[in-house]
Biopython code that builds the backbone (N, CA, C, O; Angstrom):
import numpy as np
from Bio.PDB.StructureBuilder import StructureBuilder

atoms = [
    (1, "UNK", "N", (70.580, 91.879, 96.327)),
    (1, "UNK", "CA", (71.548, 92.272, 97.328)),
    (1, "UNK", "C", (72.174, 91.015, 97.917)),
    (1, "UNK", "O", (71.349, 90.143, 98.187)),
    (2, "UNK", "N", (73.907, 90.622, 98.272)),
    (2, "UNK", "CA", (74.362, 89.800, 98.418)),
    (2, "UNK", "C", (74.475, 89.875, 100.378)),
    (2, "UNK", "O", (74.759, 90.772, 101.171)),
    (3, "UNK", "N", (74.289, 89.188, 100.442)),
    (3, "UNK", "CA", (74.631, 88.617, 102.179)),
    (3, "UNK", "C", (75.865, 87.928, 102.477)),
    (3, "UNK", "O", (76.111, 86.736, 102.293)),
    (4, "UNK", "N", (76.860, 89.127, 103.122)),
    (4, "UNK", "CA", (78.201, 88.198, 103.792)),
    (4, "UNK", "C", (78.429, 88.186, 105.179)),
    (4, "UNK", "O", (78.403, 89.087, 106.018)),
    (5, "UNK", "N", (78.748, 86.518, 105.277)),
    (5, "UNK", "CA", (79.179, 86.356, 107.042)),
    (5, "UNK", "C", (80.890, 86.259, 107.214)),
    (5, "UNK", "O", (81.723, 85.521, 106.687)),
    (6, "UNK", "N", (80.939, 86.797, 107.696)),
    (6, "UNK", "CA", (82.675, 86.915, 108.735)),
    (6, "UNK", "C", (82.408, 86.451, 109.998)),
    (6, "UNK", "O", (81.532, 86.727, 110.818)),
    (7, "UNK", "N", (83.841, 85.277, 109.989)),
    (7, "UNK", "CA", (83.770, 85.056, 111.217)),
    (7, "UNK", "C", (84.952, 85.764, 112.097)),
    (7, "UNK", "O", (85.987, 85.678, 111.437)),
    (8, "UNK", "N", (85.111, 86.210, 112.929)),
    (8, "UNK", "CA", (85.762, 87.300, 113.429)),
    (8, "UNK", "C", (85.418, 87.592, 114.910)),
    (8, "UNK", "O", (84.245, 87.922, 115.089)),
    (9, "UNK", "N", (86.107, 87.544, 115.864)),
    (9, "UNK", "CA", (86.566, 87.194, 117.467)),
    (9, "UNK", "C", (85.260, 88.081, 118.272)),
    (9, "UNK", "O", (84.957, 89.256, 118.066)),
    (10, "UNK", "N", (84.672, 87.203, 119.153)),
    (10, "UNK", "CA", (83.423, 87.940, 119.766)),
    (10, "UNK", "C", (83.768, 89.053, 120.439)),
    (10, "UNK", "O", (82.834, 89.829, 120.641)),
    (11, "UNK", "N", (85.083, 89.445, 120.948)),
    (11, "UNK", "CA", (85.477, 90.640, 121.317)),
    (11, "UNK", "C", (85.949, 91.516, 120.747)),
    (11, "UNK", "O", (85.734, 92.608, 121.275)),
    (12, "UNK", "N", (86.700, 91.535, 119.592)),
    (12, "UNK", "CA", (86.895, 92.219, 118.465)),
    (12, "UNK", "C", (85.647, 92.589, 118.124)),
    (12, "UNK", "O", (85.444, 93.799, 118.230)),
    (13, "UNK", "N", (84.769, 91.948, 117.758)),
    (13, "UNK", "CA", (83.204, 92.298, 117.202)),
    (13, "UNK", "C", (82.663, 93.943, 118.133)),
    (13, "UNK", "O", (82.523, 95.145, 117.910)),
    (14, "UNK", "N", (82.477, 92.632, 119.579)),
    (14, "UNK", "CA", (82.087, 94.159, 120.145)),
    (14, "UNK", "C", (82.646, 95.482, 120.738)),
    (14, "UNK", "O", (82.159, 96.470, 121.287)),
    (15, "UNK", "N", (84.333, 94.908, 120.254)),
    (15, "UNK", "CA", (84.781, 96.476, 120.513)),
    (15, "UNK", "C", (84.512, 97.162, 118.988)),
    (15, "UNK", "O", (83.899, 98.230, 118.989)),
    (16, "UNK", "N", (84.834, 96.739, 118.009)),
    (16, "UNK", "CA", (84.557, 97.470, 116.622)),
    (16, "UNK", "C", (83.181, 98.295, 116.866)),
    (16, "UNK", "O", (83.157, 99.525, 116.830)),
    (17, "UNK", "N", (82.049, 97.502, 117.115)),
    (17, "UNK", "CA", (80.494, 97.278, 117.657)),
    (17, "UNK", "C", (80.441, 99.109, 118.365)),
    (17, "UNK", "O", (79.916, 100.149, 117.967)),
    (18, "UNK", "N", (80.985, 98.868, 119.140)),
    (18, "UNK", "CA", (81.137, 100.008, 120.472)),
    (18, "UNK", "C", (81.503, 101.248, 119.350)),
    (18, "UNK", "O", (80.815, 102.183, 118.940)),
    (19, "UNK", "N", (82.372, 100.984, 119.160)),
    (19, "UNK", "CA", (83.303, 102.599, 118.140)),
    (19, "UNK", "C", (82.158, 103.259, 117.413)),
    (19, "UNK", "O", (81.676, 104.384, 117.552)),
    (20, "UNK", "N", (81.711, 101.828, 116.243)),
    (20, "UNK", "CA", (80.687, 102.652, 115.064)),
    (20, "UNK", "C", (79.569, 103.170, 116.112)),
    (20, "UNK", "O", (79.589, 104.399, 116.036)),
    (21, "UNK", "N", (78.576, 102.747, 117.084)),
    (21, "UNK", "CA", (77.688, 102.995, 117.868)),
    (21, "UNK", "C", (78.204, 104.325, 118.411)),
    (21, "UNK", "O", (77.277, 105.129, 118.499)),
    (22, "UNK", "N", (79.255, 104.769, 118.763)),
    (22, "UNK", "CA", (79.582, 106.207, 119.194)),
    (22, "UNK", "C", (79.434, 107.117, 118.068)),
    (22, "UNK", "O", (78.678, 108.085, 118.152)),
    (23, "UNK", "N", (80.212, 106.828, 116.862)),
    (23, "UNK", "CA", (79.745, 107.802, 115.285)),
    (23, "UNK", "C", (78.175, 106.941, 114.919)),
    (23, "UNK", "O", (78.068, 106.300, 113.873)),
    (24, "UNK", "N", (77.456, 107.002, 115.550)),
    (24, "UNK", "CA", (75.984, 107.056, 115.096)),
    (24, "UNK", "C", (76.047, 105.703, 113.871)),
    (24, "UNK", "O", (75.141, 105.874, 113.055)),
    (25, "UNK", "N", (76.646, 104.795, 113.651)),
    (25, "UNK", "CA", (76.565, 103.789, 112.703)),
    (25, "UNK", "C", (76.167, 102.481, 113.156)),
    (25, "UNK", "O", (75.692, 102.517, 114.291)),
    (26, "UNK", "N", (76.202, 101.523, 112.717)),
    (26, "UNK", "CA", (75.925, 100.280, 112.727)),
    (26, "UNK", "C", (77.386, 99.405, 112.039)),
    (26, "UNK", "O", (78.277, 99.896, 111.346)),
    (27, "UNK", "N", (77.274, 98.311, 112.402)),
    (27, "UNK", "CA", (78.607, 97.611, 111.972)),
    (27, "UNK", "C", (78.019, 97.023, 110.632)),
    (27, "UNK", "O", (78.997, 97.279, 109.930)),
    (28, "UNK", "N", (77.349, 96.569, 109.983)),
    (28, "UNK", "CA", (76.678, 96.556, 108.527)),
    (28, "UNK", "C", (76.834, 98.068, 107.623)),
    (28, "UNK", "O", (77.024, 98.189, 106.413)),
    (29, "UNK", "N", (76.678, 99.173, 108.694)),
    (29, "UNK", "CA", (77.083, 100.242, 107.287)),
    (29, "UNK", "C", (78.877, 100.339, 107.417)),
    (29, "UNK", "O", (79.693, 100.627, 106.542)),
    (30, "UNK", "N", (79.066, 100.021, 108.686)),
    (30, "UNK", "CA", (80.857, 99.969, 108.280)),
    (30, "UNK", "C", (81.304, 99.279, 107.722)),
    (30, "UNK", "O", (82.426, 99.705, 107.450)),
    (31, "UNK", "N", (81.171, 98.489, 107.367)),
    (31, "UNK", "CA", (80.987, 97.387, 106.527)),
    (31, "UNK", "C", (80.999, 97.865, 104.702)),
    (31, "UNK", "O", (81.857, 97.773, 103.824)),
    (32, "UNK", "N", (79.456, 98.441, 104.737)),
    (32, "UNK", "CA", (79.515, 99.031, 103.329)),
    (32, "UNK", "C", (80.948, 100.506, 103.580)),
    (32, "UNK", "O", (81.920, 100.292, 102.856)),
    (33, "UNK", "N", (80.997, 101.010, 103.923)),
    (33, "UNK", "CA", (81.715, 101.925, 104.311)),
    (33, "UNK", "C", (83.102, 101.783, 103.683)),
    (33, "UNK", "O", (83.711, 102.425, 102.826)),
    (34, "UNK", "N", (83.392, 100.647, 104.466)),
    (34, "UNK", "CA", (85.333, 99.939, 104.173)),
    (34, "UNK", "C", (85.324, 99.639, 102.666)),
    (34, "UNK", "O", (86.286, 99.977, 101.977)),
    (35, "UNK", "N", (83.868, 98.780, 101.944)),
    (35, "UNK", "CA", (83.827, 98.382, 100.746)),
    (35, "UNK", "C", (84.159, 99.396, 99.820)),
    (35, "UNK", "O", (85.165, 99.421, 99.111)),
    (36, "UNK", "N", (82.624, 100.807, 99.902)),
    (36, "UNK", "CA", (82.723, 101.880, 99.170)),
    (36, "UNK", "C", (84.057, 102.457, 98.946)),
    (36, "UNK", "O", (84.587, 102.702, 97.862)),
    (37, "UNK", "N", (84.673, 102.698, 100.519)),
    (37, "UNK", "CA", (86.273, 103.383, 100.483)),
    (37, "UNK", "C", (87.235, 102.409, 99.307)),
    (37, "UNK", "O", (87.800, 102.909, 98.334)),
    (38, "UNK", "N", (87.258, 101.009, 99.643)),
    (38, "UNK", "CA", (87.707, 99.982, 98.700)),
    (38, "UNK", "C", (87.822, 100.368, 97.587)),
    (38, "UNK", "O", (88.863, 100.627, 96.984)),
    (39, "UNK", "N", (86.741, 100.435, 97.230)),
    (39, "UNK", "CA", (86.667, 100.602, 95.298)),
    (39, "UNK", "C", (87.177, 102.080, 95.062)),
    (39, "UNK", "O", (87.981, 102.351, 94.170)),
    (40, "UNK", "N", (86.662, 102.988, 95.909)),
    (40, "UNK", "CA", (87.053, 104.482, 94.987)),
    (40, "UNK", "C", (88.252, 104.713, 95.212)),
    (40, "UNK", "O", (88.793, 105.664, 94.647)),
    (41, "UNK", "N", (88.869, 103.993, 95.987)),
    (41, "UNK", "CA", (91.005, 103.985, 96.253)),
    (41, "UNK", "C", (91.416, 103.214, 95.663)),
    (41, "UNK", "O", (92.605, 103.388, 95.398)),
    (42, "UNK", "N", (90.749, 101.893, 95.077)),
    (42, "UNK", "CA", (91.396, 100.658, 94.495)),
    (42, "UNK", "C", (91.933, 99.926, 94.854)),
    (42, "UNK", "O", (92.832, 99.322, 94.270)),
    (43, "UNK", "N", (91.456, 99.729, 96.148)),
    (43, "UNK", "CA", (92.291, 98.752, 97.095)),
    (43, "UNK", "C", (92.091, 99.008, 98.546)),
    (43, "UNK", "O", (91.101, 99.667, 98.861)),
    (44, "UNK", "N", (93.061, 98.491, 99.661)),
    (44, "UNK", "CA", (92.311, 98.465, 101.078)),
    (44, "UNK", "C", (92.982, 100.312, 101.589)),
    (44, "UNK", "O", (94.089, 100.827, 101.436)),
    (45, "UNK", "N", (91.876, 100.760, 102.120)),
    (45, "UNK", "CA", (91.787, 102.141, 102.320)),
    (45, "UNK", "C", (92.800, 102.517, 103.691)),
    (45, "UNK", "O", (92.422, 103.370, 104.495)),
    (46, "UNK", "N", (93.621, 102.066, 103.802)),
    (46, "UNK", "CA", (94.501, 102.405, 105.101)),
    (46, "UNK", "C", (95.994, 101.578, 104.845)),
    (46, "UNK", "O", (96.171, 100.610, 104.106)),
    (47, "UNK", "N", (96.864, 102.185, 105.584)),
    (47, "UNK", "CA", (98.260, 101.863, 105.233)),
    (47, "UNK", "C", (98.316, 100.476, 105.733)),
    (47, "UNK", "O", (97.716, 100.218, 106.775)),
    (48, "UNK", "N", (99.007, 99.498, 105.073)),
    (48, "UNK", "CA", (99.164, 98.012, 105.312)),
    (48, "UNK", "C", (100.808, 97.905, 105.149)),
    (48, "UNK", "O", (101.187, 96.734, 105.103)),
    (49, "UNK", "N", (101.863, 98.898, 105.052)),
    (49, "UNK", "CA", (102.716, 98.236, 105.396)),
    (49, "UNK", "C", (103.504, 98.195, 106.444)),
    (49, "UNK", "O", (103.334, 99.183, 107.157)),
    (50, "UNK", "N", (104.521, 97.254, 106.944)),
    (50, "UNK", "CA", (104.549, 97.059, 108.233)),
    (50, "UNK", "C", (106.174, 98.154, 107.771)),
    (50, "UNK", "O", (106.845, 98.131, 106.740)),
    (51, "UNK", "N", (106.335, 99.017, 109.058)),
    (51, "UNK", "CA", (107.617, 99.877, 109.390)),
    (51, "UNK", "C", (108.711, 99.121, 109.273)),
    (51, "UNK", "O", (108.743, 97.892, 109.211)),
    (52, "UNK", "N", (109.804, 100.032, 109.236)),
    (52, "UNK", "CA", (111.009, 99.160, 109.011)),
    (52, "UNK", "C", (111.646, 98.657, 110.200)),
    (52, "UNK", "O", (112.308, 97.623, 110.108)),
    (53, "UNK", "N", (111.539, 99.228, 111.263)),
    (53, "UNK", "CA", (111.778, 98.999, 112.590)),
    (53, "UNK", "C", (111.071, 97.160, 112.867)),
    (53, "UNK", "O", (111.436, 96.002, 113.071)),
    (54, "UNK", "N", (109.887, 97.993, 112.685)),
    (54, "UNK", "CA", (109.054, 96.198, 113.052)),
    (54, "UNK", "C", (109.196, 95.041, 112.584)),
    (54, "UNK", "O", (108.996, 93.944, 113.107)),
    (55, "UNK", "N", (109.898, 95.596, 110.587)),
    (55, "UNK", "CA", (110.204, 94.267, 110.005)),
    (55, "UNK", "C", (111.543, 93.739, 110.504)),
    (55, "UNK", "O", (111.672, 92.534, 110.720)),
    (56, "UNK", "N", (112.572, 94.618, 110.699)),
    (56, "UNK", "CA", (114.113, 94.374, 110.951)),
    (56, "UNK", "C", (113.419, 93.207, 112.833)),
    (56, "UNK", "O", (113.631, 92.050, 113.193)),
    (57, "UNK", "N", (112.767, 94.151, 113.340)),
    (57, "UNK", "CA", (112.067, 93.092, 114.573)),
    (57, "UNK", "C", (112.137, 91.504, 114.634)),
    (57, "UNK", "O", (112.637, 90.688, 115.409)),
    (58, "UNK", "N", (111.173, 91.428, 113.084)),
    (58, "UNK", "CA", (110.389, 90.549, 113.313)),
    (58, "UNK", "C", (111.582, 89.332, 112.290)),
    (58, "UNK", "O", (111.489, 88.108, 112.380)),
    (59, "UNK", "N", (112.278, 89.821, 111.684)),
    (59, "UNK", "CA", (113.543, 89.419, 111.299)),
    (59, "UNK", "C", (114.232, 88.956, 112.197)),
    (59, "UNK", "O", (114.667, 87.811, 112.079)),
    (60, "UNK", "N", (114.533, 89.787, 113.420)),
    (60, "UNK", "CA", (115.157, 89.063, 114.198)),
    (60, "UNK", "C", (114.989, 88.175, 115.207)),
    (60, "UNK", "O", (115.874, 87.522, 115.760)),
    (61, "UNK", "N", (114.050, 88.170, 115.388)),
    (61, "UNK", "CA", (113.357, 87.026, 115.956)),
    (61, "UNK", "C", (113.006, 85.766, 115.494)),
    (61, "UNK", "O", (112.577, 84.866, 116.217)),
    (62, "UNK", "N", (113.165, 85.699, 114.431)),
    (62, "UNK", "CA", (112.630, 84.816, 113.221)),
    (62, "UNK", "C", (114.915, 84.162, 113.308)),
    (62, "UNK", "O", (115.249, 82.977, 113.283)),
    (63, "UNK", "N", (115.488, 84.834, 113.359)),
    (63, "UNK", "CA", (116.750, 84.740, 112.907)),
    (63, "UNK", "C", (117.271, 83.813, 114.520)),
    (63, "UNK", "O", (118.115, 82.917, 114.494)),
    (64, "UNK", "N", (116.541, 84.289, 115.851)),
    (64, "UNK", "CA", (116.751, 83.699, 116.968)),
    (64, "UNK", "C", (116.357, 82.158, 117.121)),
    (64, "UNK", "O", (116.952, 81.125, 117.428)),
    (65, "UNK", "N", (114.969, 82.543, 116.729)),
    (65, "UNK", "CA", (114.482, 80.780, 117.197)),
    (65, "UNK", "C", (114.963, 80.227, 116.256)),
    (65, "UNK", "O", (115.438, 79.147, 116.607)),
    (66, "UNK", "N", (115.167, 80.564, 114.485)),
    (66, "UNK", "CA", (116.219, 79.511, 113.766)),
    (66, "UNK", "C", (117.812, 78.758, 114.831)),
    (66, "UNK", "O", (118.088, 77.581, 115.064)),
    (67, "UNK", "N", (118.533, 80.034, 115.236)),
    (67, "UNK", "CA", (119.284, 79.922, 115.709)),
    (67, "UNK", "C", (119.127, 78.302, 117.027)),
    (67, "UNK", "O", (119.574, 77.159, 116.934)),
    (68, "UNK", "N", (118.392, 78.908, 117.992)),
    (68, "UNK", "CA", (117.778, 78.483, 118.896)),
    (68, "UNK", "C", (117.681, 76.599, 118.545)),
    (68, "UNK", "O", (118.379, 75.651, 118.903)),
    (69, "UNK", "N", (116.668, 76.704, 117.835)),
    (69, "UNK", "CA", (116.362, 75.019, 117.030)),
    (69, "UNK", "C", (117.575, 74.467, 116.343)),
    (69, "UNK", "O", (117.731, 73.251, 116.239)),
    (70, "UNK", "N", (118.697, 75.597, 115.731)),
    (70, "UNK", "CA", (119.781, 74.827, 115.138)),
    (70, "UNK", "C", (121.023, 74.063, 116.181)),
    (70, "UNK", "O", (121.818, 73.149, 115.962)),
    (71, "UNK", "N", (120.765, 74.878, 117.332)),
    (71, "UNK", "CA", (121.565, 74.590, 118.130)),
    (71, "UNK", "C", (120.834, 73.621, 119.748)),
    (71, "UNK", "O", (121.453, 73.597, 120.811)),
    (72, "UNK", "N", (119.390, 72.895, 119.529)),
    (72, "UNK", "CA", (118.848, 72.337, 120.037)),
    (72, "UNK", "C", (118.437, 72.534, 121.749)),
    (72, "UNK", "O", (118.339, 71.908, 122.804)),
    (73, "UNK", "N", (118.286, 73.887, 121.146)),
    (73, "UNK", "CA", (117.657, 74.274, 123.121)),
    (73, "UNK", "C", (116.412, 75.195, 122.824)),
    (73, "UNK", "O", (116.069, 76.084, 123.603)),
    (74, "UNK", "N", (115.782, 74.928, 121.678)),
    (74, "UNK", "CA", (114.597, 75.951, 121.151)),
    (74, "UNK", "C", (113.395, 75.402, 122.366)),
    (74, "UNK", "O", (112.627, 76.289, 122.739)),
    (75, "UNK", "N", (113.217, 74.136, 122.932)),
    (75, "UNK", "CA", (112.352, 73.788, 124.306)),
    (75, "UNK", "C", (112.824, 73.905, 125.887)),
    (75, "UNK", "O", (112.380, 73.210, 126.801)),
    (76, "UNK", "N", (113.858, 74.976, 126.006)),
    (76, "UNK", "CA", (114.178, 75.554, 126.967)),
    (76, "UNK", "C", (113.210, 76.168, 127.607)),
    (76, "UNK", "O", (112.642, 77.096, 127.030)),
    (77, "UNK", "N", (112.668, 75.648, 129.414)),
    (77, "UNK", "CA", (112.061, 76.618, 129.598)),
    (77, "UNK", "C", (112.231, 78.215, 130.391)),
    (77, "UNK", "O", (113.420, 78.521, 130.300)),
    (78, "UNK", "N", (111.922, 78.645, 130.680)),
    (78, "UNK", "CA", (112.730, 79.889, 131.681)),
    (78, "UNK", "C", (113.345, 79.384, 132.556)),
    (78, "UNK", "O", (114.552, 79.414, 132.320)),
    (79, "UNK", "N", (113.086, 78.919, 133.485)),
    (79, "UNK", "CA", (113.681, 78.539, 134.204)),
    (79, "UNK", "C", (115.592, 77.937, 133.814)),
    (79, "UNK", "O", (116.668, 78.481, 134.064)),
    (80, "UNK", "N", (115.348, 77.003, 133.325)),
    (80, "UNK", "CA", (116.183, 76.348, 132.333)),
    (80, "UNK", "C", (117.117, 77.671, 131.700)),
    (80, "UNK", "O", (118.346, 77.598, 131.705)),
    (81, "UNK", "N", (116.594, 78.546, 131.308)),
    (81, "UNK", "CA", (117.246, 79.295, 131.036)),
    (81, "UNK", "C", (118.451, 79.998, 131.614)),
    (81, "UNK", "O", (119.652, 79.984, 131.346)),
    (82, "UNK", "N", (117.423, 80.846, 132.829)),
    (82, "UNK", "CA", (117.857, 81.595, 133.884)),
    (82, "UNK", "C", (119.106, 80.181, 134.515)),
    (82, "UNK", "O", (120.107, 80.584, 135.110)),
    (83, "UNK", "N", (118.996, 79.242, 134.398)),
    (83, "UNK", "CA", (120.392, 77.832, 135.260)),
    (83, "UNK", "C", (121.698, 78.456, 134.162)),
    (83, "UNK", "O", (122.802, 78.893, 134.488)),
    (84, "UNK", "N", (121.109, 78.307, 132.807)),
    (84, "UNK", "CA", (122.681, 78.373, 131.869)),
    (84, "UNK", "C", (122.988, 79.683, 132.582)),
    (84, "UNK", "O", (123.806, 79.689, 133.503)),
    (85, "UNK", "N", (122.168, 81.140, 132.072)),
    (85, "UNK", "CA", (123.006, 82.414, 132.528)),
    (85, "UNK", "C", (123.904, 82.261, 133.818)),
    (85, "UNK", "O", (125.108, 82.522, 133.808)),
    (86, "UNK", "N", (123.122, 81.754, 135.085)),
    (86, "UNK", "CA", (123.727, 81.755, 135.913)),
    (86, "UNK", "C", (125.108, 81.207, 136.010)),
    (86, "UNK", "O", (125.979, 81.748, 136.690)),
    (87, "UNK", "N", (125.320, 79.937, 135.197)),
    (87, "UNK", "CA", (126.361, 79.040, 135.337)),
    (87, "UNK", "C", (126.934, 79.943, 134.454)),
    (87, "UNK", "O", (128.142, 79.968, 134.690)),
    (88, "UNK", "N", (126.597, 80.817, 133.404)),
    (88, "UNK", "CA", (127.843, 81.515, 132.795)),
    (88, "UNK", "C", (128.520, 82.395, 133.593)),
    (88, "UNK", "O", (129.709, 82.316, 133.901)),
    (89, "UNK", "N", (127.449, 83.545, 134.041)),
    (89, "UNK", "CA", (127.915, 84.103, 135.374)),
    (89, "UNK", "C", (129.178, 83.849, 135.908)),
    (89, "UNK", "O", (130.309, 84.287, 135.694)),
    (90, "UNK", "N", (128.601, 82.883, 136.793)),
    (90, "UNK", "CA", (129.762, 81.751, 137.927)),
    (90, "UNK", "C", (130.787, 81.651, 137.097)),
    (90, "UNK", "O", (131.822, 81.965, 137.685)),
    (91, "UNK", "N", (131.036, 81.231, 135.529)),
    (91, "UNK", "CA", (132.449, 80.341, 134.914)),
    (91, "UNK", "C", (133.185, 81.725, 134.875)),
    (91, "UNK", "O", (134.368, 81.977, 135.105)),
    (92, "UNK", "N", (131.962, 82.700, 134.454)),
    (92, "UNK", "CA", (132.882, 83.824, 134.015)),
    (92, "UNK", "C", (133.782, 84.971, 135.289)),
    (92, "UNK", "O", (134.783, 85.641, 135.033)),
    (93, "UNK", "N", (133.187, 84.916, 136.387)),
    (93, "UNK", "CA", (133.743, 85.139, 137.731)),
    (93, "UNK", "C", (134.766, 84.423, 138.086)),
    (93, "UNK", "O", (135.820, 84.914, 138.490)),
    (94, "UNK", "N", (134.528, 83.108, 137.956)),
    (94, "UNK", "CA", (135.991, 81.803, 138.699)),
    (94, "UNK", "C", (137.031, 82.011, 137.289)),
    (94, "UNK", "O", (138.249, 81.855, 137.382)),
    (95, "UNK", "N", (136.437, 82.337, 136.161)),
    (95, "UNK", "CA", (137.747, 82.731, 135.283)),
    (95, "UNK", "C", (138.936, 84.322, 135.944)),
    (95, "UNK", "O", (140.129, 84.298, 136.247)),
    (96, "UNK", "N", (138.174, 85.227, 135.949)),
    (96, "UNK", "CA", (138.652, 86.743, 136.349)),
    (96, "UNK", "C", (138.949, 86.951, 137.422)),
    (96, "UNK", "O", (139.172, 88.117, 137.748)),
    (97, "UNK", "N", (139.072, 85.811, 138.446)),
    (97, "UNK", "CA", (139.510, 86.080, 140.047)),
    (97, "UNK", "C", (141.597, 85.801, 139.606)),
    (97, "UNK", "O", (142.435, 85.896, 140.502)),
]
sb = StructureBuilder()
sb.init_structure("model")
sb.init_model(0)
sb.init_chain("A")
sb.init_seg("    ")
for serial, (resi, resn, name, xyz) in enumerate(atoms, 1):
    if name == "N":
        sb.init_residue(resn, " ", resi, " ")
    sb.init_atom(name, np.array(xyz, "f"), 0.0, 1.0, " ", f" {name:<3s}", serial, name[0])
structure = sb.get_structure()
């Protein structure tokens, strides 16, 4: 019989920990559990792909901070921020009077 260690977040542990302990298990048979499911599906037993919503998301965010770094204010901090809006604000008011 083979012995595997995961290293994996002490709070993650004991919330996983908590769940199987409510269905009467141990985190070693969930363990065999995820494996068994593994093999008789042929692969990982639960949906892994990410929605289209989340990818178009994560696209665009990815498309911002490019933006952001191309145009050299990607170490803006909030503050910093909230000064430009404002001053747009203001230009855009003293324009429309």
């Amino acid at each position: 019989m083979a012995v595997l260690q995961v290293r994996i977040d002490d709070e993650l542990k004991n919330q996983a920990t908590a769940i199987y302990s409510e269905l009467g298990i141990d985190l070693s048979t969930a363990v065999r559990m995820f494996f068994k499911k593994s093999v008789l599906v042929g692969g990982i037993p639960f949906d892994t792909k990410i929605n289209e919503s989340t990818l178009k998301a994560i696209l665009a965010i990815d498309r911002m901070r490019t933006t952001s770094e191309d145009n050299g204010n990607s170490e803006m901090t909030l503050d910093e921020i909230n000064e430009e809006i404002k001053k747009a604000r203001d230009e855009r008011k003293r324009i429309n009077k």
